[in-house]
C-alpha positions as CSV (number, residue, x, y, z in Angstrom):
1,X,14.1,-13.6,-5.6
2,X,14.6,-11.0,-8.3
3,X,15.0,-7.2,-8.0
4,X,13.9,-7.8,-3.8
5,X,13.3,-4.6,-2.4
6,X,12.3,-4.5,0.9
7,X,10.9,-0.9,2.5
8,X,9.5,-0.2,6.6
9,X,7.3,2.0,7.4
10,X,7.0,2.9,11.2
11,X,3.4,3.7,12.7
12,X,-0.3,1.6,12.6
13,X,-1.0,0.6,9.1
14,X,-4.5,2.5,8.3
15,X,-6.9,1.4,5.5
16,X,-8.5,3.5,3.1
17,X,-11.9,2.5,3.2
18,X,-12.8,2.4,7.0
19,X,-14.4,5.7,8.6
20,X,-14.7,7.7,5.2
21,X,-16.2,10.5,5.1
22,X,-19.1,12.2,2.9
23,X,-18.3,15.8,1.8
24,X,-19.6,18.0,-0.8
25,X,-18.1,19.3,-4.3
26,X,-18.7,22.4,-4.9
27,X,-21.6,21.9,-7.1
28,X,-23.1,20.4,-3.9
29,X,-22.3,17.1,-5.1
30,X,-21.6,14.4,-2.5
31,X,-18.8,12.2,-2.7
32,X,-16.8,9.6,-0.5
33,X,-12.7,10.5,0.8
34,X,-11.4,8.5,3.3
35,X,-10.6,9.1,6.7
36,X,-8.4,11.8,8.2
37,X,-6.5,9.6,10.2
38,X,-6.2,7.7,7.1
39,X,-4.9,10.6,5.3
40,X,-2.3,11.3,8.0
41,X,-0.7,8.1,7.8
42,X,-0.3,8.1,4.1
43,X,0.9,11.5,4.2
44,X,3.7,10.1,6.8
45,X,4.4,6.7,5.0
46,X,4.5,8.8,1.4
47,X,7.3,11.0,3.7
48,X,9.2,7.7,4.6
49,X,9.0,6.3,0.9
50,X,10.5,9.4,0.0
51,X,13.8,9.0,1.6
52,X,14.5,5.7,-0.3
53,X,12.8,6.4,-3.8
54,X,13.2,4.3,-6.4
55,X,14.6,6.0,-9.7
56,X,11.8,4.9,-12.3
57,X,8.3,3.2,-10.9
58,X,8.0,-0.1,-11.2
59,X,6.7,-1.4,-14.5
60,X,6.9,-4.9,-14.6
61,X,5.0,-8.0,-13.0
62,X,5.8,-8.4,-9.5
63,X,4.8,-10.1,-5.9
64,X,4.3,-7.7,-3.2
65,X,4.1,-9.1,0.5
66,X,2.7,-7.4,3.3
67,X,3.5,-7.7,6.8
68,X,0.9,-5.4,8.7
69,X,2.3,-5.1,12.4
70,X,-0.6,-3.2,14.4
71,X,-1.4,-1.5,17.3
72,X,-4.0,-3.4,18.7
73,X,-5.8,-6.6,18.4
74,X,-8.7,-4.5,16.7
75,X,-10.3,-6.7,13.6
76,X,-8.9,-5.3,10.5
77,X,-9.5,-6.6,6.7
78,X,-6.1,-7.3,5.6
79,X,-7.3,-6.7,1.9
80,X,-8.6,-3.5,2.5
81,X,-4.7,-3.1,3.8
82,X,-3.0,-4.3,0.9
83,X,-4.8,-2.1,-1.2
84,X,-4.4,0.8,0.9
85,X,-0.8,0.2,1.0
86,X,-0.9,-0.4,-3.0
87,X,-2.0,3.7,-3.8
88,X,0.4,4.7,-1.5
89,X,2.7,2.8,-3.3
90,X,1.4,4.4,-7.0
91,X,2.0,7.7,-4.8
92,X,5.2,7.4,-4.0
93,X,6.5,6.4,-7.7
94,X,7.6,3.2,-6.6
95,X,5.0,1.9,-8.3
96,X,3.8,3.0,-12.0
97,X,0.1,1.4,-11.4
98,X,-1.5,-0.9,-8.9
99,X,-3.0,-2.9,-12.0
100,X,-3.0,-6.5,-12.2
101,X,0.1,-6.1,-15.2
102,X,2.0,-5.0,-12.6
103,X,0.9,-6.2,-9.5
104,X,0.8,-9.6,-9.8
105,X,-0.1,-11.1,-6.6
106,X,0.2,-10.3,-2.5
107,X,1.7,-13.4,-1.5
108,X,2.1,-14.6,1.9
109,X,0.8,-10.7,2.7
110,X,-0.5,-11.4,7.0
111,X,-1.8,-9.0,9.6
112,X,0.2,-9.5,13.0
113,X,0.0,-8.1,16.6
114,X,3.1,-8.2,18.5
115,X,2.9,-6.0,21.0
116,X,5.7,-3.9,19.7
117,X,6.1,-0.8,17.3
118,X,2.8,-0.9,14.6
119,X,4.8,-0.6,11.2
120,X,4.5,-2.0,7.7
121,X,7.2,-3.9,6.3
122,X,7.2,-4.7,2.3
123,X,8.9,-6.9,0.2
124,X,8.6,-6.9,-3.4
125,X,10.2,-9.1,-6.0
126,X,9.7,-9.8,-9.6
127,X,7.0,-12.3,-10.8
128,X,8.9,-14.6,-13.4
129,X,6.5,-16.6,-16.2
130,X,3.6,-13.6,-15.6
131,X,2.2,-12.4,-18.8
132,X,1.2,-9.1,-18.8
133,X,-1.9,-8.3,-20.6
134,X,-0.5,-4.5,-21.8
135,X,3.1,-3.3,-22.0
136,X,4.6,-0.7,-19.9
């Protein structure tokens, strides 16, 4: 594998779409955010990204795989994970853009329950042979 980085991030995996909330502009306009406990666990993974920051984000095609450790044996959409853990990601500027030029594909990404500590672990290579549809 190419370029493999691998990062861990300690504490349940959260997604973005589950729980959001409804709140108004102030126009009166209503609009979706997610969660606050969703908001507290990027705000702790963007903290833990921090520490091992990449110099430039990523720009070119590559495979990004997901291990999701959680807490419980709660059901949980693994794809509402992935792309959870994608904007954070684009956050932390380890990522220029969760696009399909860049991120190529989640292979092997799985959801797991070990009964140990609920972390993240990812592992990201670069995609040979992927043609990107607009340079970076």
């Amino acid at each position: 594998m190419n370029n493999y980085r691998r990062y861990v991030i300690e504490g349940n995996p959260i997604t973005k779409k589950n729980s959001q909330r409804i709140v108004k502009n102030t126009r009166g306009i209503p609009f979706l955010v997610p969660s606050k406990q969703y908001k507290m666990f990027e705000k702790e993974a963007l903290k833990q990204l921090d520490k091992v920051k990449e110099p430039e984000p990523i720009k070119n095609p590559v495979n990004i795989r997901y291990t999701f450790v959680m807490q419980s044996h709660r059901q949980v959409d693994g794809l509402n994970l992935a792309a959870a853990m994608d904007d954070i990601l684009v956050k932390a500027g380890i990522l220029a853009d969760d696009c399909r030029d860049i991120v190529a594909g989640h292979d092997g990404t799985r959801v797991f329950w070990t009964g140990g500590e609920p972390r993240t672990i990812i592992e990201i290579w670069d995609e040979e042979d992927y043609e990107q549809w607009k340079p970076w």
